[in-house]
C-alpha positions as CSV (number, residue, x, y, z in Angstrom):
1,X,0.0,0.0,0.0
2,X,2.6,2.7,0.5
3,X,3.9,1.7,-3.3
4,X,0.4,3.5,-3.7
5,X,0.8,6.2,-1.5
6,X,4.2,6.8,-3.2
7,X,3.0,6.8,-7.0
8,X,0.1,9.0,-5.9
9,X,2.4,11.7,-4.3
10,X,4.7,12.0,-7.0
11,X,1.8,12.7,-9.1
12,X,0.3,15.6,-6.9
13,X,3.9,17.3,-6.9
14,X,4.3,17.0,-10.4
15,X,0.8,18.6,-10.7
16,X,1.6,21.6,-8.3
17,X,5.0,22.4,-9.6
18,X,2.9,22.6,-13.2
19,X,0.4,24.6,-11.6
20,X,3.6,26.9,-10.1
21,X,4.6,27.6,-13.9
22,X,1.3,28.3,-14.9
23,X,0.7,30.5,-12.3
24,X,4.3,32.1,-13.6
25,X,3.0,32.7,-16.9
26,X,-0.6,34.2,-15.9
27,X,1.4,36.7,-13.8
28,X,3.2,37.7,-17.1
29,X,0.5,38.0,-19.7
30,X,1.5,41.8,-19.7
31,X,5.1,41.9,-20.0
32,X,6.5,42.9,-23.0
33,X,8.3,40.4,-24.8
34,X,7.6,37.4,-22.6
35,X,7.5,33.6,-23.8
36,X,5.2,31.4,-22.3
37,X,7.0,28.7,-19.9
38,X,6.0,25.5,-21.0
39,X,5.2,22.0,-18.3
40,X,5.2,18.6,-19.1
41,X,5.3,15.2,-17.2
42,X,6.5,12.4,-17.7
43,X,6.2,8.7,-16.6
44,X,9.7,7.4,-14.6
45,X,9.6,4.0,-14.3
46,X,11.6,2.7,-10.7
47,X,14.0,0.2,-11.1
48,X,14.9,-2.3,-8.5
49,X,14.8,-5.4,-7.1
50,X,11.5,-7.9,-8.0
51,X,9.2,-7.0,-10.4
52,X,9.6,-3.4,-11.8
53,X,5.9,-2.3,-10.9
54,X,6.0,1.4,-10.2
55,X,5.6,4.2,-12.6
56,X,6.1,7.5,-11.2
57,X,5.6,10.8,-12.3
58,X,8.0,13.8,-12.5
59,X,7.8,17.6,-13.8
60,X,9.8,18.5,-16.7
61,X,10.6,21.9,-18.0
62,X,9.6,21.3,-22.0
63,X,11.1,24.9,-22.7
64,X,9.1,27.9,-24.0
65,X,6.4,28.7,-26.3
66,X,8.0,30.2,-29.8
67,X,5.3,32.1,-31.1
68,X,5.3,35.9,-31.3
69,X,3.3,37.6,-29.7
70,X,1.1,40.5,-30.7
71,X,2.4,43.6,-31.6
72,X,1.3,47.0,-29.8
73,X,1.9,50.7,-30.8
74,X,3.5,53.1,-28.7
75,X,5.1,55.9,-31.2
76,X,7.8,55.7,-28.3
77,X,11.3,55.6,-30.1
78,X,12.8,53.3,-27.1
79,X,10.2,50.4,-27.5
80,X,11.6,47.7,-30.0
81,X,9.7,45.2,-31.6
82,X,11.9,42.5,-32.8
83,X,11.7,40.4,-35.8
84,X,11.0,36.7,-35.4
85,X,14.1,34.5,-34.7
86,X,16.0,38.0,-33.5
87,X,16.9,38.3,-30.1
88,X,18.4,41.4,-27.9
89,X,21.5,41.2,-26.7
90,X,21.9,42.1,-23.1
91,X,24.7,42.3,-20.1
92,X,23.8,39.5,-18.2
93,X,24.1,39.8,-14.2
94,X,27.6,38.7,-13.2
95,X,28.8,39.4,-16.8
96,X,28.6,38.0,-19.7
97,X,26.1,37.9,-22.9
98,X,22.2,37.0,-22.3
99,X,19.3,37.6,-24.4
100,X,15.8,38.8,-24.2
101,X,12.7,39.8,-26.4
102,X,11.3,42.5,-24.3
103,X,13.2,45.4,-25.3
104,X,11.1,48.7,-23.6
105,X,14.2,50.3,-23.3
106,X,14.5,53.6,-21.3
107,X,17.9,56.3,-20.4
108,X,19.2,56.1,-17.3
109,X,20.3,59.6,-15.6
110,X,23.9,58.8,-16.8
111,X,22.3,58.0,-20.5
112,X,23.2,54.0,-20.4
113,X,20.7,52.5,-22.6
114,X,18.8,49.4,-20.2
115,X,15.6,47.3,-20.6
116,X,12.9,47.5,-18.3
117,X,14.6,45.0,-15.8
118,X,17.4,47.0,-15.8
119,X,20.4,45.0,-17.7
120,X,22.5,47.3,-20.0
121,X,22.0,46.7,-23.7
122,X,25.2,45.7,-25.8
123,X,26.2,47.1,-29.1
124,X,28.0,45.1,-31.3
125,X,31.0,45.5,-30.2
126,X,29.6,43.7,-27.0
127,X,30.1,46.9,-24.9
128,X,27.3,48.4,-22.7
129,X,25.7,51.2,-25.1
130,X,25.3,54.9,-23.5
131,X,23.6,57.3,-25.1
132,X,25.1,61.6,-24.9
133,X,23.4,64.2,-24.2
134,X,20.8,64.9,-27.3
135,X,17.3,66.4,-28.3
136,X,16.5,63.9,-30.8
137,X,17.2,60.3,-31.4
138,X,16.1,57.5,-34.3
139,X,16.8,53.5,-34.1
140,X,16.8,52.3,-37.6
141,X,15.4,48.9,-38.8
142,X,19.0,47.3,-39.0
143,X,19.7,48.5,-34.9
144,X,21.8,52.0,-35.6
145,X,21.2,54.5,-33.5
146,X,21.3,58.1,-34.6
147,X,21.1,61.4,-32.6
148,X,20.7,64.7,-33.2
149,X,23.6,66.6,-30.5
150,X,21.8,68.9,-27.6
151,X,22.0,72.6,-29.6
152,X,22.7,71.3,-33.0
153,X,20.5,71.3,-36.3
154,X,19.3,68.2,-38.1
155,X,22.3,68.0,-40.6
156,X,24.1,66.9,-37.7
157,X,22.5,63.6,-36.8
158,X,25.2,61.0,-36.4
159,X,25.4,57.3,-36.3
160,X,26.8,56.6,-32.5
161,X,26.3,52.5,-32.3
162,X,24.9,49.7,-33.3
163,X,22.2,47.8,-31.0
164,X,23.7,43.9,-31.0
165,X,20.7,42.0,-32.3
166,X,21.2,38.4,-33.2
167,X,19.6,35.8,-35.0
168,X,19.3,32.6,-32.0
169,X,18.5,29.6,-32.8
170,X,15.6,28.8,-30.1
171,X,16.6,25.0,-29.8
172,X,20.0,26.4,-28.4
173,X,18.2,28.5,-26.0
174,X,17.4,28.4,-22.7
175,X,16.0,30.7,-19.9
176,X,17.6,31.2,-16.6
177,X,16.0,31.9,-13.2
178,X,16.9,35.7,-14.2
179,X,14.2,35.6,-16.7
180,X,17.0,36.2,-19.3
181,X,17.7,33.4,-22.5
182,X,21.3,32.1,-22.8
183,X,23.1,30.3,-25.1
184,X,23.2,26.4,-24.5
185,X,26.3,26.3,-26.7
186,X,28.9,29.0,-25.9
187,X,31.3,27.7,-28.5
188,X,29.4,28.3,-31.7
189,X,28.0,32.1,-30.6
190,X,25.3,33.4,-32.1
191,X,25.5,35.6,-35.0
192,X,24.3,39.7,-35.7
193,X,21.4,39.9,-37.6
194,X,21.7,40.9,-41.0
195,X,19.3,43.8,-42.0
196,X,16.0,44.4,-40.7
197,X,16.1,43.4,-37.3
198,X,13.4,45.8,-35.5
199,X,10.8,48.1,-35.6
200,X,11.3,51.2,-33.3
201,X,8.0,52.4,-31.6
202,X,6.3,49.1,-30.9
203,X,6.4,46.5,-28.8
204,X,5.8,42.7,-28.6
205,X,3.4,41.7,-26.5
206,X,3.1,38.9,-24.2
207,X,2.7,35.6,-26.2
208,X,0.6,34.0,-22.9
209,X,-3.1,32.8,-24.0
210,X,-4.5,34.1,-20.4
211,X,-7.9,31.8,-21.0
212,X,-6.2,29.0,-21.8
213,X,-3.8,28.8,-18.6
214,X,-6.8,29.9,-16.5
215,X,-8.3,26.4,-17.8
216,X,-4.9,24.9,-17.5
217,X,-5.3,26.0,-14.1
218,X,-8.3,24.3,-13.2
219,X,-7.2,21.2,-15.1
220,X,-3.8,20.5,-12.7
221,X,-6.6,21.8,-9.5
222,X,-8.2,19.1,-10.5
223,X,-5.4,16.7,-11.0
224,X,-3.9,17.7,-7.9
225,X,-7.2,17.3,-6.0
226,X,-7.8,13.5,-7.6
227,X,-3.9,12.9,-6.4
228,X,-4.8,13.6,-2.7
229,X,-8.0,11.4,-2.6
230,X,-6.1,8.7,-3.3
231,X,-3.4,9.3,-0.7
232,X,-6.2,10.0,1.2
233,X,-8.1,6.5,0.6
234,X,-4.8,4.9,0.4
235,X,-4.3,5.6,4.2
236,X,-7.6,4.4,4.9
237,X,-7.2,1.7,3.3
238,X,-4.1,0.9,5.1
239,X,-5.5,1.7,8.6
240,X,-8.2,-1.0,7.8
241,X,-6.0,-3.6,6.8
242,X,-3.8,-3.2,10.0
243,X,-7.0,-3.3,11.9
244,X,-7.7,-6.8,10.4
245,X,-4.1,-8.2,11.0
246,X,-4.7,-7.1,14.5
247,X,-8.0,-8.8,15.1
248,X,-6.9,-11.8,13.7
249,X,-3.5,-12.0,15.9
């Protein structure tokens, strides 16, 4: 009976660390950029002595959802929208290259160009990319930026840097705790994209279907719920056969 119990609770935690990455992406269904987390489970048979008579179940992380999402106006010159198969090319924490698709990019008071969560954006050079002083500024399709210097006329705009945008094969990717993708192979980078990249002053949405993982939701509730009645019952059931052994001793 406790081969039951046993079978049964690796089935409930499987269920609530699916429901934890759910939960994940309905939180996220309005950040810009974000890929939907992806759960899976699969069957682990336990090997042993005698007769091999337990499958378990254990949570696996089947990746992220590739699809784009939708695409929003803003009109704000710092919001990228990034083509599909591009990626922006970030400072990761503790150094480093990492890569992200939500690229509402803002000025900090020194002029360093960063992303929303705050990690610097590399040019292609691979250096952090800071922006001088200037009353006008234009990122083209292919990642240059262009400014217009603080006092000057438009015949001055200027080419200062390149945004590092590359073209990531999404089988080598992965995403870290951080929220940020990295490359699964370090020894074959990835390359800068060649052309059109971007589109300045619009964003990708959130590619989260927020009514499907609410009925995901309920689904692994469920699951769970199911999981527990038969550890539940499985108890009972032991309790009463220990009560028999007794009466008959």
């Amino acid at each position: 009976m406790d081969k039951a119990l046993y079978v049964a609770m690796t089935g409930a935690r499987a269920s609530l660390q699916a429901q934890g990455t759910v939960s994940h992406n309905i939180a996220n269904t309005d950040t810009p950029g974000f890929k939907e987390a992806l759960a899976n489970t699969e069957a682990f048979p336990i090997r042993g002595q005698g007769f091999a008579s337990r499958v378990d179940a254990i949570h696996v992380d089947a990746g992220f959802n590739r699809r784009v999402g939708a695409q929003h106006i803003t009109g704000n010159p710092l919001d990228l929208s990034l083509q599909a198969g591009s990626w922006l090319t970030v400072q990761a924490p503790g150094g480093g290259e990492a890569y992200t698709r939500g690229a509402a990019l803002s000025l900090t008071p020194n002029g360093q160009l960063v992303t929303a969560g705050g990690h610097a954006v590399l040019d292609e050079n691979e250096n952090p990319i800071a922006i001088p002083p200037h009353q006008a500024m234009e990122i083209g399709n292919d990642g240059t930026i262009s400014i217009i210097p603080l006092g000057e006329g438009p015949q001055t705009m200027a080419v200062i840097g390149r945004i590092k945008v590359v073209a990531a094969d999404d089988a080598r990717l992965e995403r870290g705790l951080d929220g940020l993708f990295r490359n699964t192979d370090p020894q074959q980078p990835f390359v800068q994209t060649q052309g059109k990249a971007l589109e300045s002053g619009q964003l990708e949405g959130s590619n989260v279907d927020a009514a499907g993982a609410l009925v995901q939701m309920i689904q692994l509730q469920r699951q769970y719920e199911m999981q527990v009645k038969v550890i539940k019952h499985g108890d009972e059931n032991a309790r009463s056969a220990n009560s028999l052994l007794r009466l008959n001793g």
